[in-house]
PDB file with one MODEL, atoms N, CA, C and O in Angstrom:
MODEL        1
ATOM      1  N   UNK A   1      12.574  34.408 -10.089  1.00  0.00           N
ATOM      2  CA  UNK A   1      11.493  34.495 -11.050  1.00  0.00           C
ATOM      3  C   UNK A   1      10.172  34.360 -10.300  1.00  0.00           C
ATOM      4  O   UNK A   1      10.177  33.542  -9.380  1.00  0.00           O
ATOM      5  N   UNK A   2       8.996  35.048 -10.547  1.00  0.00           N
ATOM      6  CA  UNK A   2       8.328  35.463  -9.661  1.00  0.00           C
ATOM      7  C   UNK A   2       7.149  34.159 -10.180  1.00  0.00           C
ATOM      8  O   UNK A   2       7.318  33.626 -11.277  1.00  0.00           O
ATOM      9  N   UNK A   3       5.908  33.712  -9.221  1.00  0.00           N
ATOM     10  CA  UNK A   3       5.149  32.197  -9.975  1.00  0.00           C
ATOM     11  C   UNK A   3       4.487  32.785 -10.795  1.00  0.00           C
ATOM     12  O   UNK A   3       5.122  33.810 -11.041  1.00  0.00           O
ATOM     13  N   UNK A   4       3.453  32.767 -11.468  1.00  0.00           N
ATOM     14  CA  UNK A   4       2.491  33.053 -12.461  1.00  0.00           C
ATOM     15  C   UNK A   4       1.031  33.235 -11.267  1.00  0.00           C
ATOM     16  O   UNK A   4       0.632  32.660 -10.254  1.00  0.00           O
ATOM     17  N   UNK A   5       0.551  34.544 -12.245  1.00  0.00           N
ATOM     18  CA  UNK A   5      -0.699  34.844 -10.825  1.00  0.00           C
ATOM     19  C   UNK A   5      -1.718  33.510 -11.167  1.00  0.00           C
ATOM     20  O   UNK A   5      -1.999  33.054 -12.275  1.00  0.00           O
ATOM     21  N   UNK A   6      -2.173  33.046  -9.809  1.00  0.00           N
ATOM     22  CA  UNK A   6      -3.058  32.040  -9.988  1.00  0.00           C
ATOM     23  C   UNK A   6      -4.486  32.286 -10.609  1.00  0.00           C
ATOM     24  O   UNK A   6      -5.037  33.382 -10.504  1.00  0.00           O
ATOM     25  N   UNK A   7      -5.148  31.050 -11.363  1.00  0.00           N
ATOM     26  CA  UNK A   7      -6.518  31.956 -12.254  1.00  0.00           C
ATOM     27  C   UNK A   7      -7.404  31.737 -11.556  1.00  0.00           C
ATOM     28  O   UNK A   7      -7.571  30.563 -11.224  1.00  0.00           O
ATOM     29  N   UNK A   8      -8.336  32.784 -11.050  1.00  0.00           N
ATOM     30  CA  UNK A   8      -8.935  32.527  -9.931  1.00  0.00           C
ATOM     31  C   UNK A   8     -10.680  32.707 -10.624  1.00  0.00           C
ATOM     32  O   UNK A   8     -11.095  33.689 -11.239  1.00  0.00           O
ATOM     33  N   UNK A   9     -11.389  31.555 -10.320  1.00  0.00           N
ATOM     34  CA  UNK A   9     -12.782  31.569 -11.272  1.00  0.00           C
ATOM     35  C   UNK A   9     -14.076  30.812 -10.504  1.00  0.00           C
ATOM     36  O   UNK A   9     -13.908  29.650 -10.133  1.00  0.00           O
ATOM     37  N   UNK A  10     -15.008  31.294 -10.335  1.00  0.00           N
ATOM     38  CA  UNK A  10     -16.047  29.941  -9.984  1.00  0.00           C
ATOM     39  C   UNK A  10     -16.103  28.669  -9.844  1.00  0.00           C
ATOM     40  O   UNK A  10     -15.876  28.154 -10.938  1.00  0.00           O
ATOM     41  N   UNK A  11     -16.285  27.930  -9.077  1.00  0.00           N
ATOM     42  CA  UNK A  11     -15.680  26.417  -9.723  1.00  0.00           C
ATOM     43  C   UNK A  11     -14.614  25.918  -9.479  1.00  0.00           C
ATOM     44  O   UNK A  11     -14.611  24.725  -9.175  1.00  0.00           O
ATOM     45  N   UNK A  12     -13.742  26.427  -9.513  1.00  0.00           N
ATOM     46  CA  UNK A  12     -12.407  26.079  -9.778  1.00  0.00           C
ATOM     47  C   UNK A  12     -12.037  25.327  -7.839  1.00  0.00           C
ATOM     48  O   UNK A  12     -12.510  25.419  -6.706  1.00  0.00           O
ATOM     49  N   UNK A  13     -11.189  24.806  -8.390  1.00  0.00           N
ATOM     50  CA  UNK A  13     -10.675  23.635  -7.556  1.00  0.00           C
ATOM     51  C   UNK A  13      -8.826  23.704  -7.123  1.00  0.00           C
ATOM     52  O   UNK A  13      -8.093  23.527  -8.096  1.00  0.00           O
ATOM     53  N   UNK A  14      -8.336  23.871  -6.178  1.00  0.00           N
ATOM     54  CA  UNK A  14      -6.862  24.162  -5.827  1.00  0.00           C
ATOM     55  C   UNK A  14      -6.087  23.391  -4.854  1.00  0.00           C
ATOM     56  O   UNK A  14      -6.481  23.352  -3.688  1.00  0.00           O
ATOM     57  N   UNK A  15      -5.397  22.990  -5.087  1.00  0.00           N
ATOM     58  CA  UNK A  15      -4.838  22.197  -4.189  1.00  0.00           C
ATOM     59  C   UNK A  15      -3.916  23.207  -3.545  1.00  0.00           C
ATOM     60  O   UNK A  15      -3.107  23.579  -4.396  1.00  0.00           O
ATOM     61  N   UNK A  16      -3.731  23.753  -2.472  1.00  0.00           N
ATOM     62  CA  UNK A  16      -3.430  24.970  -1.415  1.00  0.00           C
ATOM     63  C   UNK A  16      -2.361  24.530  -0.309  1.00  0.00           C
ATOM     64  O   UNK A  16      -2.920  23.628   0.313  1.00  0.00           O
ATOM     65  N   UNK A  17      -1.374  24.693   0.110  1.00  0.00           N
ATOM     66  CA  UNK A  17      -0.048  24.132   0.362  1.00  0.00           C
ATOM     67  C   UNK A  17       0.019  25.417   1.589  1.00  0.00           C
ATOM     68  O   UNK A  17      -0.916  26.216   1.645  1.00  0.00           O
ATOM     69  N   UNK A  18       0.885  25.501   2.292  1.00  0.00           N
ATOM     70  CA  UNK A  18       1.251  26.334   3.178  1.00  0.00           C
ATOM     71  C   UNK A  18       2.594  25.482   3.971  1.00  0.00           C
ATOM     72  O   UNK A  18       2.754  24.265   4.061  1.00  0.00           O
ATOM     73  N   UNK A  19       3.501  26.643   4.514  1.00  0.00           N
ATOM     74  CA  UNK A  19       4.269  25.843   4.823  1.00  0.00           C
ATOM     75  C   UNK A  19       5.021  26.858   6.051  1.00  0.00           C
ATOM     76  O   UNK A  19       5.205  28.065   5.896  1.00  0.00           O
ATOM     77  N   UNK A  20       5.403  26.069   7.299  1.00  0.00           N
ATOM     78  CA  UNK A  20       5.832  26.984   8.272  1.00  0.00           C
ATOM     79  C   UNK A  20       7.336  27.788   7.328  1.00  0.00           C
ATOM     80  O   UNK A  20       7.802  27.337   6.281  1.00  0.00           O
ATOM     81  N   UNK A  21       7.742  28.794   7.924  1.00  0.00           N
ATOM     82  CA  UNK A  21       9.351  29.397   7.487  1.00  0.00           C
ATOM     83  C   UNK A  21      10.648  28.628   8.387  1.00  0.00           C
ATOM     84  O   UNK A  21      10.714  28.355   9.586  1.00  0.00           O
ATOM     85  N   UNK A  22      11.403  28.461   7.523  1.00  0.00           N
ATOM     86  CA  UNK A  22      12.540  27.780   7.201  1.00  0.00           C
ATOM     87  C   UNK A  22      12.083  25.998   7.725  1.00  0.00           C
ATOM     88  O   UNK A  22      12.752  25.361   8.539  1.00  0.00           O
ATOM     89  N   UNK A  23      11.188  25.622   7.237  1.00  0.00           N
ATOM     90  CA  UNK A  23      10.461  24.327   7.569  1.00  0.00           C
ATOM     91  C   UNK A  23       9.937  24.306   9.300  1.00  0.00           C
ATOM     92  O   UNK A  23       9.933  23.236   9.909  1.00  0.00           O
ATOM     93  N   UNK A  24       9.648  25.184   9.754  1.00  0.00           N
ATOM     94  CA  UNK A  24       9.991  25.267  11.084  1.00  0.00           C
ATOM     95  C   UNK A  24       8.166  24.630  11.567  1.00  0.00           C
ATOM     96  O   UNK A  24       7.268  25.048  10.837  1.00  0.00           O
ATOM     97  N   UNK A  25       7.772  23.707  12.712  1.00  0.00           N
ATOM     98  CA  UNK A  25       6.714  23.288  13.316  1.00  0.00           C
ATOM     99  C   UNK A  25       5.892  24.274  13.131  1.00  0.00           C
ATOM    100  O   UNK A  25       6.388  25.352  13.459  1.00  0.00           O
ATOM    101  N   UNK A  26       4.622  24.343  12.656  1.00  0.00           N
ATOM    102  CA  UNK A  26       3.880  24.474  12.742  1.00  0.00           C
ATOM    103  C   UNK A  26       2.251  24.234  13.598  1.00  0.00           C
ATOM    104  O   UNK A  26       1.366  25.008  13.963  1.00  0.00           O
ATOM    105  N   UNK A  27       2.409  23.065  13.649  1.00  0.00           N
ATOM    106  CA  UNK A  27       1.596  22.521  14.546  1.00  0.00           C
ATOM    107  C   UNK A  27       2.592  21.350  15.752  1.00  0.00           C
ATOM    108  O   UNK A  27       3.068  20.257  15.446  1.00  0.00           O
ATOM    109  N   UNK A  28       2.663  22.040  17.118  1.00  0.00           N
ATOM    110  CA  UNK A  28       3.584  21.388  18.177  1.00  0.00           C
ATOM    111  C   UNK A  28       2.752  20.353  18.412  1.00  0.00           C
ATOM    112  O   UNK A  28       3.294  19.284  18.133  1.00  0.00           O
ATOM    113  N   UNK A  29       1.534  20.236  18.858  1.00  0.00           N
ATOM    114  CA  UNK A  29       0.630  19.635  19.252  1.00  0.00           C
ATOM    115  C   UNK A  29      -0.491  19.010  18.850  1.00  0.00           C
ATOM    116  O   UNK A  29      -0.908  19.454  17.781  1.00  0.00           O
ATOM    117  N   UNK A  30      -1.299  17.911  19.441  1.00  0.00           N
ATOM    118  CA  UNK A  30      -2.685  17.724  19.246  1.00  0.00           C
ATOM    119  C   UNK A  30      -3.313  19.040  19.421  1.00  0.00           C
ATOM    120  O   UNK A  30      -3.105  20.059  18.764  1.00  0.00           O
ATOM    121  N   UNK A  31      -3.570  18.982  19.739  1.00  0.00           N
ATOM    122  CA  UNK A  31      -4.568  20.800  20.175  1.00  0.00           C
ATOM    123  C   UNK A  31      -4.485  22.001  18.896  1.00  0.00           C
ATOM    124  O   UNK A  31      -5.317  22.810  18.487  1.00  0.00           O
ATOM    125  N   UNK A  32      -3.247  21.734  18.541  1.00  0.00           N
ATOM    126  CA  UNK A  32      -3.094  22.510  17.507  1.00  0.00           C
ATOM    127  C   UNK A  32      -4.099  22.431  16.071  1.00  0.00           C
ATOM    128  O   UNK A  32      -4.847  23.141  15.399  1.00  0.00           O
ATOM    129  N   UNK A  33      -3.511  20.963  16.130  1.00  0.00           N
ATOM    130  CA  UNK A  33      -4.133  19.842  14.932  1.00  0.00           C
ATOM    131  C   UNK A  33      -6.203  20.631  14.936  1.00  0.00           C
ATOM    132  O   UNK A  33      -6.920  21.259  14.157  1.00  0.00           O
ATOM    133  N   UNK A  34      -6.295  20.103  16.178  1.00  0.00           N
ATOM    134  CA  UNK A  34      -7.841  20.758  16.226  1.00  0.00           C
ATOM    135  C   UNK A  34      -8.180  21.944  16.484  1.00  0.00           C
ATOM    136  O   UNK A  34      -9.372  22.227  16.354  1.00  0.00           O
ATOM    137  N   UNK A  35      -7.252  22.952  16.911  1.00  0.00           N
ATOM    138  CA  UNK A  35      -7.970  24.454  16.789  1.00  0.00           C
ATOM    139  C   UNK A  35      -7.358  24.300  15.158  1.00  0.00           C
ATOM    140  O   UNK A  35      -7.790  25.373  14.739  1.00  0.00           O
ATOM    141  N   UNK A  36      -6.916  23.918  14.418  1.00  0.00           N
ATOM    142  CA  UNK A  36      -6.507  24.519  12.681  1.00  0.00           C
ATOM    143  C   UNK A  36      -7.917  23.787  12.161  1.00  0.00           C
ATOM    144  O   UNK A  36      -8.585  24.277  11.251  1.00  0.00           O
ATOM    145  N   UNK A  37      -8.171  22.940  12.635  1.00  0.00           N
ATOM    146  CA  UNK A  37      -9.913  22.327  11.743  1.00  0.00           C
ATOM    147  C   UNK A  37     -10.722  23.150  12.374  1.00  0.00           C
ATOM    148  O   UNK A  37     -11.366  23.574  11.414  1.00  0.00           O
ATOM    149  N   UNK A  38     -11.125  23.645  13.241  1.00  0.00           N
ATOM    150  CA  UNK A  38     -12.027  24.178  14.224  1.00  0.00           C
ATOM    151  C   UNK A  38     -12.063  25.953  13.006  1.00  0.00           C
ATOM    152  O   UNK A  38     -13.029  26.590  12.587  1.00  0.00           O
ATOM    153  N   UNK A  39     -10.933  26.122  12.870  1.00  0.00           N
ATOM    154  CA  UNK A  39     -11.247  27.274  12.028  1.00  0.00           C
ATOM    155  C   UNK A  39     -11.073  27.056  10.722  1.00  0.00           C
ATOM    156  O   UNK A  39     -11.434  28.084  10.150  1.00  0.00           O
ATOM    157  N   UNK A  40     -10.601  26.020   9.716  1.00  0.00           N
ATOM    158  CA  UNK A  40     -10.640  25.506   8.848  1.00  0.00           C
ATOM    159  C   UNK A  40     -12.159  25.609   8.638  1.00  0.00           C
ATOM    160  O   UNK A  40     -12.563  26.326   7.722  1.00  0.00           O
ATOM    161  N   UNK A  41     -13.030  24.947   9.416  1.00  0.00           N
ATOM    162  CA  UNK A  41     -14.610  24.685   9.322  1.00  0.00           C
ATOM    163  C   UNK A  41     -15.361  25.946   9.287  1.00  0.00           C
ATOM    164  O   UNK A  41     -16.119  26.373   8.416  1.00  0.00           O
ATOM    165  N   UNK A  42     -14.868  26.642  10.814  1.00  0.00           N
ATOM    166  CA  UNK A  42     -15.421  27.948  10.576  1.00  0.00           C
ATOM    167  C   UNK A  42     -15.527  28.463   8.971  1.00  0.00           C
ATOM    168  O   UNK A  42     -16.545  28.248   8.313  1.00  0.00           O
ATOM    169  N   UNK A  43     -14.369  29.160   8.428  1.00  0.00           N
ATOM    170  CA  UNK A  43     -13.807  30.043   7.714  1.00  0.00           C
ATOM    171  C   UNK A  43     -14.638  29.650   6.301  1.00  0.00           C
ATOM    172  O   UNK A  43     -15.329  30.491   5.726  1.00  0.00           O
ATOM    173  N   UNK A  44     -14.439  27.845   5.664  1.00  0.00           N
ATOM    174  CA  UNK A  44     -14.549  27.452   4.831  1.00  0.00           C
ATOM    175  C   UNK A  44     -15.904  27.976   4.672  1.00  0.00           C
ATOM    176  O   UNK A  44     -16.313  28.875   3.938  1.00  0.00           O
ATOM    177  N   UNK A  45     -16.830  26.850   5.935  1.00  0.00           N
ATOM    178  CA  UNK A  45     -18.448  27.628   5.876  1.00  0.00           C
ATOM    179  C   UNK A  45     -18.823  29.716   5.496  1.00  0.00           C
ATOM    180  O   UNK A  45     -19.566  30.362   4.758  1.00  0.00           O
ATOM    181  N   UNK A  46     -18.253  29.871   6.061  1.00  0.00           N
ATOM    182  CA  UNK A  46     -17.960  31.670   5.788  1.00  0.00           C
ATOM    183  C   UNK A  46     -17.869  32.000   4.965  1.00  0.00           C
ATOM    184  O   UNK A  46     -18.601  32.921   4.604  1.00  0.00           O
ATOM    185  N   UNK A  47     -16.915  31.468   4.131  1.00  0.00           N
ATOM    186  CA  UNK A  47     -16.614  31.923   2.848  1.00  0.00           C
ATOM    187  C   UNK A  47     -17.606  30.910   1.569  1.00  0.00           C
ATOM    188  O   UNK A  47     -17.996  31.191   0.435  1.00  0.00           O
ATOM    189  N   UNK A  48     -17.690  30.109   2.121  1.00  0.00           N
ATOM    190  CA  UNK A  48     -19.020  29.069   0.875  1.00  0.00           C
ATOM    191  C   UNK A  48     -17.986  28.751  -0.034  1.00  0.00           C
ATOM    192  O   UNK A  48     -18.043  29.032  -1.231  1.00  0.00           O
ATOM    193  N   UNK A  49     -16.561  27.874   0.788  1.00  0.00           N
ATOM    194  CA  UNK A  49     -15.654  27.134   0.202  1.00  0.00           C
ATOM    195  C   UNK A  49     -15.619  25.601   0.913  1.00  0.00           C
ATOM    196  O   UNK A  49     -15.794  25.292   2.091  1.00  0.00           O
ATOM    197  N   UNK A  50     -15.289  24.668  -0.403  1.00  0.00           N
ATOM    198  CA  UNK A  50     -15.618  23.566  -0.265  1.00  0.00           C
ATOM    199  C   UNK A  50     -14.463  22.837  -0.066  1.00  0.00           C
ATOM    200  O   UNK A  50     -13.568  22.933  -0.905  1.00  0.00           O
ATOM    201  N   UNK A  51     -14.311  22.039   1.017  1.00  0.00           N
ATOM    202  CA  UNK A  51     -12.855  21.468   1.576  1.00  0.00           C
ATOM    203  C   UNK A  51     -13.134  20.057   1.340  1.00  0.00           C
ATOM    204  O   UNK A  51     -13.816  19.346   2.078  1.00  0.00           O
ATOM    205  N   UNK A  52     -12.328  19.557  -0.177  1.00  0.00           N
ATOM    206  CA  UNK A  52     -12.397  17.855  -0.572  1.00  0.00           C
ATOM    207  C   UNK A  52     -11.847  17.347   0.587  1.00  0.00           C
ATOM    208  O   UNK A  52     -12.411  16.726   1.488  1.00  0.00           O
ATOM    209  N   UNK A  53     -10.439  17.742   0.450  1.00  0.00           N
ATOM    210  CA  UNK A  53      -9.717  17.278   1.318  1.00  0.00           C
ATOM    211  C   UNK A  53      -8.493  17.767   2.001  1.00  0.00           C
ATOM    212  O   UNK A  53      -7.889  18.760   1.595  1.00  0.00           O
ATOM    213  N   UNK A  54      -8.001  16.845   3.380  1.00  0.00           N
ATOM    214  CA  UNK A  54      -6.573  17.978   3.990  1.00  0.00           C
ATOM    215  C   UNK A  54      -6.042  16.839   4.542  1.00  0.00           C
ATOM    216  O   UNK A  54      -6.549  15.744   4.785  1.00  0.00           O
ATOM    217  N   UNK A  55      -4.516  17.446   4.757  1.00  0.00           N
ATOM    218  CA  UNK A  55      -3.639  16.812   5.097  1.00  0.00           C
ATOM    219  C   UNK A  55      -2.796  17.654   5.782  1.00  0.00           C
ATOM    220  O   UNK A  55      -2.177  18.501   5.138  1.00  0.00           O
ATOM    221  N   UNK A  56      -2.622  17.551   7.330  1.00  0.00           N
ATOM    222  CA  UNK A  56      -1.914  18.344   8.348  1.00  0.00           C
ATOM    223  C   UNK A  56      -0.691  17.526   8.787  1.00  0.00           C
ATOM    224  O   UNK A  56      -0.708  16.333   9.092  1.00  0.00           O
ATOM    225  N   UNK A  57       0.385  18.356   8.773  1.00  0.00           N
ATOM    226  CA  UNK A  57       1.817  17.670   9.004  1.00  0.00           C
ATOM    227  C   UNK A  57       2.230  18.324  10.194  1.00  0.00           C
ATOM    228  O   UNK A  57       1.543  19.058  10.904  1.00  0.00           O
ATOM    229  N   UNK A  58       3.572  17.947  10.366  1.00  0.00           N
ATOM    230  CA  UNK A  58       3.562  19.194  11.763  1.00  0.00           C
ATOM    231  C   UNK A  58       4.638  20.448  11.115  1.00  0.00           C
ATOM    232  O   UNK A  58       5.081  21.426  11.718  1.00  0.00           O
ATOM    233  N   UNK A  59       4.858  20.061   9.771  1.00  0.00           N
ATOM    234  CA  UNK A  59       6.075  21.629   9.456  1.00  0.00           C
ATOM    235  C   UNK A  59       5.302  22.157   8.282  1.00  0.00           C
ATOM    236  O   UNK A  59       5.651  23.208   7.743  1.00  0.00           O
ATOM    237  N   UNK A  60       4.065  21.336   7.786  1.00  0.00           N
ATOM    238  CA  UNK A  60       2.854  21.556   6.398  1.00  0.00           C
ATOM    239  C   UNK A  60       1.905  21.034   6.302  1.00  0.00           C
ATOM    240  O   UNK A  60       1.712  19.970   6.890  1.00  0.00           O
ATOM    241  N   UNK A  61       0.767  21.747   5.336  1.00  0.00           N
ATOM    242  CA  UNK A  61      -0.284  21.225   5.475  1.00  0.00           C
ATOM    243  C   UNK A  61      -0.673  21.365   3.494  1.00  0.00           C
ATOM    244  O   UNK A  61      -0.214  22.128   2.643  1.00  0.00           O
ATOM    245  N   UNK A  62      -1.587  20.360   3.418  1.00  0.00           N
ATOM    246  CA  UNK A  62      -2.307  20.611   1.774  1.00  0.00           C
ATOM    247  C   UNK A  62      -3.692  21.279   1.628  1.00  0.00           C
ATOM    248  O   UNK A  62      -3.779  22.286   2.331  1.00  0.00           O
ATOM    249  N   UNK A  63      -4.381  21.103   1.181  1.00  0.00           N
ATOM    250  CA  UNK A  63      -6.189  21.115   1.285  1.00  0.00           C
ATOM    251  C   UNK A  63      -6.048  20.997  -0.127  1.00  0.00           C
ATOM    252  O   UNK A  63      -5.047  21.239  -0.802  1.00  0.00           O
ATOM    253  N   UNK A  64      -7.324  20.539  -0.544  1.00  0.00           N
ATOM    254  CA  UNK A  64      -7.861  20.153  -2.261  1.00  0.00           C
ATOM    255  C   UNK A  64      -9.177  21.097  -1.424  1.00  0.00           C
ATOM    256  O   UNK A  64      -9.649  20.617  -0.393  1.00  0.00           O
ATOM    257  N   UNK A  65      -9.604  22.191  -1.858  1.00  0.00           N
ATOM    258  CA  UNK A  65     -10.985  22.749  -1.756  1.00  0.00           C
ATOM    259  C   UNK A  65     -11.137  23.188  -3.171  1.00  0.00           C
ATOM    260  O   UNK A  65     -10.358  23.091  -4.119  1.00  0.00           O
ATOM    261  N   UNK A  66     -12.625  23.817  -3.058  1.00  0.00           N
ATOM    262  CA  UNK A  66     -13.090  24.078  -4.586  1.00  0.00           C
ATOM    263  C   UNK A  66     -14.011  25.800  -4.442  1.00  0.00           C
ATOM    264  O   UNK A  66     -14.712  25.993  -3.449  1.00  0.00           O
ATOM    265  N   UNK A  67     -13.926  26.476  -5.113  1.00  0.00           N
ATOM    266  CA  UNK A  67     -14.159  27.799  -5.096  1.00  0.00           C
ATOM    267  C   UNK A  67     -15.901  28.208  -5.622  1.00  0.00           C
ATOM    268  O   UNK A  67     -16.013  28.894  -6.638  1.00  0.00           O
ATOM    269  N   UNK A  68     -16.892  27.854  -5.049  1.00  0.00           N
ATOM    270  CA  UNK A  68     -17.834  27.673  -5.663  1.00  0.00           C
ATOM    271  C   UNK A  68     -17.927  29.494  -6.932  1.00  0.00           C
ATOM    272  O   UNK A  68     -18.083  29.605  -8.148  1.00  0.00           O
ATOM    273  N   UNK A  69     -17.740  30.524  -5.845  1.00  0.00           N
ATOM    274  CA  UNK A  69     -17.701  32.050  -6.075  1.00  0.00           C
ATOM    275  C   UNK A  69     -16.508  32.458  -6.352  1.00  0.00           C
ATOM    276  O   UNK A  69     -16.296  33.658  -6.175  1.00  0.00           O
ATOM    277  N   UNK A  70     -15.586  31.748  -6.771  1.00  0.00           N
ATOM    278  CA  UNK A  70     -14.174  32.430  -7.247  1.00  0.00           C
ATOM    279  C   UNK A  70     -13.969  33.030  -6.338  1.00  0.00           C
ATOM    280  O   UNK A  70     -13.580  34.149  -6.674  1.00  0.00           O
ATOM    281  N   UNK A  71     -14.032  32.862  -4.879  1.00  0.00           N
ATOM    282  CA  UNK A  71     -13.151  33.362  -4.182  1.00  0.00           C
ATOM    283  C   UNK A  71     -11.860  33.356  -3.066  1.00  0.00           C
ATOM    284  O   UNK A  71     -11.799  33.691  -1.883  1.00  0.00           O
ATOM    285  N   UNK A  72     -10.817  32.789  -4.063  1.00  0.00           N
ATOM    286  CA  UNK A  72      -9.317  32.005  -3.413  1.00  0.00           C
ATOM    287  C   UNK A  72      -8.991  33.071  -2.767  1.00  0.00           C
ATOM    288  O   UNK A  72      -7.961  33.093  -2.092  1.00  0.00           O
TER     289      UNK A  72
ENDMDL
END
């Protein structure tokens, strides 16, 4: 069963999940940890998305950001 398309609007706020395939590492390293913020920062600034908060694992990660321009 396929998810429901997400509602994507100004404003709006998402808590955003990602996850390596078949749980597999994602981040091996420190280094990793900081090139994924290093473009986390980039990208967010770029896009004029707002990052509450994150949480980096080494097989997943979360973010709570907020969409000022509806654009997820």
């Amino acid at each position: 069963m396929p998810r429901i398309a997400r509602l994507v609007f100004p404003g709006a706020v998402y808590h955003v999940m990602n996850r390596g395939n078949n749980r597999q590492k994602i981040f091996k390293a420190e280094p990793d940890y900081r090139y994924y913020l290093s473009l986390l920062e980039t990208y967010s600034q770029q896009c004029g998305v707002i990052v509450y908060a994150y949480c980096l694992m080494r097989t997943h990660l979360h973010l709570l950001v907020e969409t000022p321009r509806g654009n997820l």
